[in-house]
DRENLOLO-389719 format. One record per residue (C-alpha): x, y, z; residue number from 1. Coordinates in steps of 0.001 Angstrom, whole numbers, m for minus. Layout:
BEGIN
<pt u="X" v="Y" w="Z" resi="NUM"/>
...
END
This chain:
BEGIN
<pt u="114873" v="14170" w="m79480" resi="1"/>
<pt u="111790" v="16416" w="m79870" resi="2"/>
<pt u="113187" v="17916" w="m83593" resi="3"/>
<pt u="113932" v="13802" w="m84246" resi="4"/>
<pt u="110364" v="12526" w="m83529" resi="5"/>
<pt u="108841" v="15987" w="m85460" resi="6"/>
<pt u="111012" v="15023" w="m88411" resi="7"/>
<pt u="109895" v="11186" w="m88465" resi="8"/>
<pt u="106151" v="12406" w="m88020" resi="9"/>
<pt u="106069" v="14557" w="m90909" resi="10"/>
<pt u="108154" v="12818" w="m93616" resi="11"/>
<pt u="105882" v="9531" w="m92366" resi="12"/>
<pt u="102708" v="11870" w="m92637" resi="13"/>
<pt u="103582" v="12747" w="m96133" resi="14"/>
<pt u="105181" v="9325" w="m97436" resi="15"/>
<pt u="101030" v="8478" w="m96286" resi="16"/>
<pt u="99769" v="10829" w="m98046" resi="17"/>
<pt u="101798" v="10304" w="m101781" resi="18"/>
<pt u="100518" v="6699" w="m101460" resi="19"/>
<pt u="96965" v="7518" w="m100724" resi="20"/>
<pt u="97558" v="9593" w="m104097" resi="21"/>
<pt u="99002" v="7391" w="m105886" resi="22"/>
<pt u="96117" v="4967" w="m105036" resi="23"/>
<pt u="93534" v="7110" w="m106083" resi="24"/>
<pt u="95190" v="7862" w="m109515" resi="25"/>
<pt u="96083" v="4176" w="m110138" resi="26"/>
<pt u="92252" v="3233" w="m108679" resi="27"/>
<pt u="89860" v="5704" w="m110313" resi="28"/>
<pt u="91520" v="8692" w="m112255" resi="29"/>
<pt u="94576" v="6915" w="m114545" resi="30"/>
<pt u="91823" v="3872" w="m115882" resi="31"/>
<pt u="89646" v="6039" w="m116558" resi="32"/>
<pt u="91150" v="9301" w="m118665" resi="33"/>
<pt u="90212" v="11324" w="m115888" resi="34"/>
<pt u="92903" v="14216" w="m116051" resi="35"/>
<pt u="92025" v="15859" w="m112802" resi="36"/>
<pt u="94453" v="18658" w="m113683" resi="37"/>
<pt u="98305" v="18993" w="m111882" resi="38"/>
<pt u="101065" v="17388" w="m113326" resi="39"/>
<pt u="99496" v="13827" w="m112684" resi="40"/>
<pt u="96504" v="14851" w="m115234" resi="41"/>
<pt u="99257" v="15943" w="m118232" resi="42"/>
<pt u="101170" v="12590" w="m117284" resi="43"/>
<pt u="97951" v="10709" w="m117747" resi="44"/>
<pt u="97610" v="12216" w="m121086" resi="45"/>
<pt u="101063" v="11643" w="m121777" resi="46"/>
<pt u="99994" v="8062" w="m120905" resi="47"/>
<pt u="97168" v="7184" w="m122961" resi="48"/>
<pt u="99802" v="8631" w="m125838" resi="49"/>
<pt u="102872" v="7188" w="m126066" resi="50"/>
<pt u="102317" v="4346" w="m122956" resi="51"/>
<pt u="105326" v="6494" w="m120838" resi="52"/>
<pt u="105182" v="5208" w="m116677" resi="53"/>
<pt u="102954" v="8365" w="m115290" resi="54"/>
<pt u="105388" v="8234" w="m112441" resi="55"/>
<pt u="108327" v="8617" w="m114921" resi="56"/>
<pt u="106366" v="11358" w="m116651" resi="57"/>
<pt u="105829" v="13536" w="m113689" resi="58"/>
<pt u="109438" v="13297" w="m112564" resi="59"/>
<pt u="110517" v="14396" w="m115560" resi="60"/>
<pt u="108163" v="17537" w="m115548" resi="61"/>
<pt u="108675" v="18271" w="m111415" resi="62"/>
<pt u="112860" v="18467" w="m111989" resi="63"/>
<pt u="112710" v="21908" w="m114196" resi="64"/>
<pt u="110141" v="23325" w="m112423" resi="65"/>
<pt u="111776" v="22088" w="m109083" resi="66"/>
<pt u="115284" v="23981" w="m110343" resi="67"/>
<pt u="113568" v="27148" w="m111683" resi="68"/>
<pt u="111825" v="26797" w="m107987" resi="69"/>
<pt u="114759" v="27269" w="m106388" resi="70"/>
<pt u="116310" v="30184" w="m108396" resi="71"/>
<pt u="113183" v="32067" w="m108329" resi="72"/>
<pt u="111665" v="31271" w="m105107" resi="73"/>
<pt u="114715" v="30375" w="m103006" resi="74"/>
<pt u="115437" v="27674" w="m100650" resi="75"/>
<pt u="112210" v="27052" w="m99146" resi="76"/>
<pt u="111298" v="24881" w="m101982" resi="77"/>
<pt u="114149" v="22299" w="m100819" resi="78"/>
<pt u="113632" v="18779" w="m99335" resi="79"/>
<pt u="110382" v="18647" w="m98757" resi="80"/>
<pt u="109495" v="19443" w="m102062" resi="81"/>
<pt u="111940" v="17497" w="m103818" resi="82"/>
<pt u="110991" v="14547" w="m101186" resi="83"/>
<pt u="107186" v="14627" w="m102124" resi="84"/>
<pt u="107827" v="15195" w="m105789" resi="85"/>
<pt u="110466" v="12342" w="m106094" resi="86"/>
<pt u="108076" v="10126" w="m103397" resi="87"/>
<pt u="104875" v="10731" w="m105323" resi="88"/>
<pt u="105851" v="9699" w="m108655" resi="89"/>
<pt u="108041" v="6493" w="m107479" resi="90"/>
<pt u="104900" v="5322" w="m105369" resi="91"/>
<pt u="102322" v="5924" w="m108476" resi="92"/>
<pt u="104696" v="3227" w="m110588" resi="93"/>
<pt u="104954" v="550" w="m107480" resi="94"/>
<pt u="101507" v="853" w="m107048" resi="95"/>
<pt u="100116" v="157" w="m110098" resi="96"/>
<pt u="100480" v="m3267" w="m111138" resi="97"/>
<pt u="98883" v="m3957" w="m107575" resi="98"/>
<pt u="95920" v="m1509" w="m107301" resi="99"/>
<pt u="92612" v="m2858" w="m108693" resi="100"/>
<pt u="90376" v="m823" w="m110601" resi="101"/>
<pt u="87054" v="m752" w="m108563" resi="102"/>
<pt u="84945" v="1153" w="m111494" resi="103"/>
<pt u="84724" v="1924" w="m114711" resi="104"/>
<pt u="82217" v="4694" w="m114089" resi="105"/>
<pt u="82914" v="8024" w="m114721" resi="106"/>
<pt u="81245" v="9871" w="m111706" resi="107"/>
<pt u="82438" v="7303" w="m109435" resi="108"/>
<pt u="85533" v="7655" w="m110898" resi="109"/>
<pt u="86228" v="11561" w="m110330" resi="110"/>
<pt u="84059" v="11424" w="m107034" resi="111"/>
<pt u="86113" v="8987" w="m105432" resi="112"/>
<pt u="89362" v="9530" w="m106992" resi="113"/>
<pt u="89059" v="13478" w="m106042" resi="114"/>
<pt u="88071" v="12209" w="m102314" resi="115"/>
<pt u="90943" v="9605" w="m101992" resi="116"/>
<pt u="93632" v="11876" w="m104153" resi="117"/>
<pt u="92399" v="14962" w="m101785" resi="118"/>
<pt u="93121" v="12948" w="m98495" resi="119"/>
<pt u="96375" v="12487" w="m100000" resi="120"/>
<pt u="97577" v="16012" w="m100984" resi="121"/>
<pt u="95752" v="17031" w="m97479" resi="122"/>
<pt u="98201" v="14554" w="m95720" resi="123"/>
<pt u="100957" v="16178" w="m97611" resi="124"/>
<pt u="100142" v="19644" w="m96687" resi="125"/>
<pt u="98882" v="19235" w="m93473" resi="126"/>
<pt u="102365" v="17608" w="m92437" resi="127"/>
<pt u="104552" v="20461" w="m94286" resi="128"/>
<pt u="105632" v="18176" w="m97728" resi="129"/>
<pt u="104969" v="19657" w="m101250" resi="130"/>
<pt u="104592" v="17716" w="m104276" resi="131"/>
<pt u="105464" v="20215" w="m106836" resi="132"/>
<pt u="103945" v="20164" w="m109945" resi="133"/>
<pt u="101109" v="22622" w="m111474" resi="134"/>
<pt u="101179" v="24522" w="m107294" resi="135"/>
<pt u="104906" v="24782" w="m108166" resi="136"/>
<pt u="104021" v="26177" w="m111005" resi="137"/>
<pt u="101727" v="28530" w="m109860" resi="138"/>
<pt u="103805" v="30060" w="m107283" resi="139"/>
<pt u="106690" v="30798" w="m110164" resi="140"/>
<pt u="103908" v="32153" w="m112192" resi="141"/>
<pt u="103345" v="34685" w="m109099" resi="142"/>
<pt u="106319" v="35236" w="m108506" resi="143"/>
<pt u="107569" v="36426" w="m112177" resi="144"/>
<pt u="103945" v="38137" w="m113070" resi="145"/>
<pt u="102517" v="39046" w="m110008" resi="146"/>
<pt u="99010" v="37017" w="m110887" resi="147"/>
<pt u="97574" v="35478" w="m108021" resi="148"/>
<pt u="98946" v="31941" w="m106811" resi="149"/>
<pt u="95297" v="30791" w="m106554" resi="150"/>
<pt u="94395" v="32437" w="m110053" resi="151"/>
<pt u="97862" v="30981" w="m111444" resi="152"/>
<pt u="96496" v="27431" w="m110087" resi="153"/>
<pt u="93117" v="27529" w="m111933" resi="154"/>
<pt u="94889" v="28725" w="m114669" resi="155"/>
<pt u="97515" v="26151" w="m115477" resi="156"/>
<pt u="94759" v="23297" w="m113839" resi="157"/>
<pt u="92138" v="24706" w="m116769" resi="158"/>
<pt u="95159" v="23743" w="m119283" resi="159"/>
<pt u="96193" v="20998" w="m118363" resi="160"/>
<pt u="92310" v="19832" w="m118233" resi="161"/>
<pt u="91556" v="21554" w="m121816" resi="162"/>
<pt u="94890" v="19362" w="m122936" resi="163"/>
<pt u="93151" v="16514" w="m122016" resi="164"/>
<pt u="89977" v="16965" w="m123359" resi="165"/>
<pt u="91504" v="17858" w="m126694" resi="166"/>
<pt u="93868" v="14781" w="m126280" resi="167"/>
<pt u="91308" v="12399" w="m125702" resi="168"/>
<pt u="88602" v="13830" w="m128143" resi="169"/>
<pt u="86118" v="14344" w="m125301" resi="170"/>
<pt u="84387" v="17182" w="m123716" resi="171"/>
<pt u="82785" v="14732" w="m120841" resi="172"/>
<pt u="86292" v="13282" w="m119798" resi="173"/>
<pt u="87385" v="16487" w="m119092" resi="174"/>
<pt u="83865" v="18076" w="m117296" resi="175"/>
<pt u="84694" v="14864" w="m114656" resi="176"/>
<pt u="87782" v="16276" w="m114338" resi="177"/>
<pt u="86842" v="19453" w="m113168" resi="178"/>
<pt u="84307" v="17782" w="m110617" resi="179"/>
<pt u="87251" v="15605" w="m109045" resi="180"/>
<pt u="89395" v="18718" w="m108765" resi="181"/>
<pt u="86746" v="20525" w="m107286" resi="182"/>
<pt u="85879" v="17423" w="m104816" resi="183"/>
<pt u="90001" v="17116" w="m104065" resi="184"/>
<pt u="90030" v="20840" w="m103445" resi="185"/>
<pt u="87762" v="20785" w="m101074" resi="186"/>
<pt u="89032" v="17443" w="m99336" resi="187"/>
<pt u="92347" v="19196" w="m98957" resi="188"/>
<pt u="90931" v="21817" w="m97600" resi="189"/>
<pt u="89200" v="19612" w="m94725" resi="190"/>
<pt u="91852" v="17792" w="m94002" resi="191"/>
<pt u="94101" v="21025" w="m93261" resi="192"/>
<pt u="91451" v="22280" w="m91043" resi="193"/>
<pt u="89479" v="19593" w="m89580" resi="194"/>
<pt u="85821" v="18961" w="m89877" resi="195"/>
<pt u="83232" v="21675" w="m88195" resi="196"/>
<pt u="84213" v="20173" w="m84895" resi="197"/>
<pt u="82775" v="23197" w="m82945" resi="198"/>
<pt u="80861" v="26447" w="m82689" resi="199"/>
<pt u="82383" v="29997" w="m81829" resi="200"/>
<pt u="79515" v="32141" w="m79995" resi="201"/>
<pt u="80164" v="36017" w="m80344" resi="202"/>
<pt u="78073" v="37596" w="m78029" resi="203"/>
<pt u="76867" v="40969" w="m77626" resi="204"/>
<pt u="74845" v="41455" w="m74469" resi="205"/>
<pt u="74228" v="43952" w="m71891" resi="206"/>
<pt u="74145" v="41084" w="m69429" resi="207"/>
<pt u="77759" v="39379" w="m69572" resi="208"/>
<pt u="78096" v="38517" w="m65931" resi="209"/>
<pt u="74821" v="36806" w="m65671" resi="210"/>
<pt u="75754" v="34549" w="m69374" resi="211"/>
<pt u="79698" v="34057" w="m68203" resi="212"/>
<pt u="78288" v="32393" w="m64879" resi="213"/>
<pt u="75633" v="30413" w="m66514" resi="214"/>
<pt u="78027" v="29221" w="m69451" resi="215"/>
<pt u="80745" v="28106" w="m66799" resi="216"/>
<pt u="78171" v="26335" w="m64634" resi="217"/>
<pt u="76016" v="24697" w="m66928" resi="218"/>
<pt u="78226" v="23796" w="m69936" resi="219"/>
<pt u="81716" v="23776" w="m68116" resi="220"/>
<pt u="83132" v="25703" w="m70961" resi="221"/>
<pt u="85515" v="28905" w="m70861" resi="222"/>
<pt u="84244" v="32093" w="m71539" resi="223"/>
<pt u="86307" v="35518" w="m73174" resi="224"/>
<pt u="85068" v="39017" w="m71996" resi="225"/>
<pt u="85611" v="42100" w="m75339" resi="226"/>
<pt u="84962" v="45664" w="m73965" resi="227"/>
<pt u="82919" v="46784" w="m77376" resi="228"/>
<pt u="81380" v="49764" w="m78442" resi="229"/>
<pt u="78299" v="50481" w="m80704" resi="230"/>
<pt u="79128" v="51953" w="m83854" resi="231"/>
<pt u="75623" v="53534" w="m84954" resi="232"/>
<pt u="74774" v="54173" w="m81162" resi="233"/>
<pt u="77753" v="55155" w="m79608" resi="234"/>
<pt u="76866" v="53077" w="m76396" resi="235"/>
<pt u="79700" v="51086" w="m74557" resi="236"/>
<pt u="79006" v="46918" w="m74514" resi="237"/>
<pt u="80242" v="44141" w="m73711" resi="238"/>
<pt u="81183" v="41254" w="m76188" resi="239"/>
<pt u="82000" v="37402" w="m75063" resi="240"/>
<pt u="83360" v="34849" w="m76812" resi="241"/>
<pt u="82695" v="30980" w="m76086" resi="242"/>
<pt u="83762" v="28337" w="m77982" resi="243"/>
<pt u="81763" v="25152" w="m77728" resi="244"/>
<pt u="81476" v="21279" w="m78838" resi="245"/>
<pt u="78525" v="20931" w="m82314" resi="246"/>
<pt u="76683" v="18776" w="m79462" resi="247"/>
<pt u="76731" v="21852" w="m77136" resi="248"/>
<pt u="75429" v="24045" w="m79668" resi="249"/>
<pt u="71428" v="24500" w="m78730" resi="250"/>
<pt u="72365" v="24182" w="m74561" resi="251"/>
<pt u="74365" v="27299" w="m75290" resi="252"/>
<pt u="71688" v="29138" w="m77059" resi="253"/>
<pt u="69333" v="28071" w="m74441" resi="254"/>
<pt u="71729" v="29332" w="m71959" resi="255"/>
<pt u="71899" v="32818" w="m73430" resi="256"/>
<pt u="68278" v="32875" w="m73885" resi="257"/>
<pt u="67542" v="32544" w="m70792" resi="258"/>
<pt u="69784" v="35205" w="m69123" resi="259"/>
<pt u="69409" v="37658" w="m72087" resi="260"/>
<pt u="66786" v="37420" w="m74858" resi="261"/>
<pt u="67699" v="40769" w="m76499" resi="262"/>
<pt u="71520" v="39532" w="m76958" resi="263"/>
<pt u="72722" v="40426" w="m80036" resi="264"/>
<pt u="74827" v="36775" w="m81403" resi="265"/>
<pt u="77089" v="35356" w="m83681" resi="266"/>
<pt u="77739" v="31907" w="m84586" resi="267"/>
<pt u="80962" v="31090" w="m86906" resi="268"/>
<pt u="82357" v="27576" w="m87396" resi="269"/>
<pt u="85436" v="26788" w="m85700" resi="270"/>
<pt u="87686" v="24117" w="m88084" resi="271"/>
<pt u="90230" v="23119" w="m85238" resi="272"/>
<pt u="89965" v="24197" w="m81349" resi="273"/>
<pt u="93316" v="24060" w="m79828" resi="274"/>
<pt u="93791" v="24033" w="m76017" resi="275"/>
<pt u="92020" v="23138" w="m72914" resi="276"/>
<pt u="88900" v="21074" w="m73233" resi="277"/>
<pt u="89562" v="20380" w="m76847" resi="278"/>
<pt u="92448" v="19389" w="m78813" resi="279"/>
<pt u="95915" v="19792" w="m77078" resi="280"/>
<pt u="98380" v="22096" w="m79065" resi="281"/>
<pt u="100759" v="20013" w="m80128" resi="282"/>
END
């Protein structure tokens, strides 16, 4: 029952996430010329050309590279690829004659396409589904010449960007394209692994008794004890590790502070807190 409910939650999590793509092409990048790179940016081209469906288009180019997937990558390139590949492309050509264009302006185009397309793809990744195309490509690319998937990815992104530009006869077209790529990079990316949600404290002090107490009493939070040891000094010292809500950050410092001024700390961002007091692990 657990697999069943797993299984519903992720193919629903990335049927989501092909429409919110779709949208965003049909909304801002497609009306525009805006050939944010992937297989969606050469069917746009392809488009604007000979008036082919871009869902049509990208079907047609995610089926080779789907088969050549499997023969040089194996099997893990299976359902949920073929799923998000076949998914994406069918909801791009529903959605269209029913998705408004909100703007005909360039920046808004690529800003808000690359935000609404990246939410999409995030969606997609986040819940385990694969649309193929150019990060299909990329991983054969890696694969066969041993370049890097994420060098592979700029690489065939920078083509299929170029293509455009050259296509359409415009050098702006395709500098908005590389700021929505960027933007939907970077939305991906934060919808993988959650916004800055929390702050982890590395702490080197010669007081760690005296901070663990005060943490646990004043901010109800969970503290870590590290034996460490100095590398320039030699000196034995102990390290803690507290993880804490943005809202929590200055009470900590405060905390420490007080109970240690010399403390030697760290202060990372923490994208996603599993476990007790935050998120449950699911």
């Amino acid at each position: 029952m657990r697999a069943l409910k797993r299984w519903v939650r992720n193919y629903s999590g990335v049927l989501l996430g092909v429409v919110l793509e779709a949208i965003a092409l049909n909304m801002f990048l497609i009306p525009n010329k805006i050939a944010a790179g992937g297989v969606s940016g050469l069917a746009t081209v392809l488009y604007y050309l000979f008036n082919w469906p871009v869902g049509v288009i990208m079907l047609l180019f995610n089926i080779p590279l789907f088969i050549i997937g499997i023969k040089i990558l194996g099997a893990r390139y299976g359902i949920h690829t073929l799923f998000g590949a076949a998914a994406l492309s069918i909801a791009i050509d529903v959605t269209a004659p029913y998705t408004p264009v909100l703007t005909n302006d360039f920046l808004l185009s690529s800003l808000y396409g690359g935000v609404l397309g990246g939410i999409g793809a995030g969606l997609v990744f986040r819940f385990k589904g694969n649309t193929a195309g150019t990060a299909l490509a990329a991983a054969i690319i890696n694969k066969v010449y041993g370049i890097s998937v994420g060098q592979a990815l700029l690489l065939t992104d920078f083509f299929v960007i170029a293509f455009a530009g050259l296509a359409f006869q415009s050098a702006e077209l395709a500098l908005y394209a590389l700021i929505s790529l960027y933007v939907t990079s970077k939305i991906v990316d934060l919808v993988q692994e959650g916004p800055n949600v929390a702050k982890a404290f590395w702490i080197m002090t010669g007081q760690p008794d005296e901070i663990s107490k005060a943490i646990i009493k004043e901010l109800d939070r969970g503290v870590t004890l590290f034996q460490g040891k100095g590398g320039y000094t030699g000196q034995e010292r102990d390290m803690l590790l507290c993880v804490v809500e943005t809202g929590e950050f200055t009470r900590l410092k405060d905390v420490i502070h007080q109970n240690d001024p010399k403390a030697f700390v760290i202060v990372t961002d923490a994208h996603e807190v599993l476990g007790e007091g935050f998120t449950q692990l699911k």
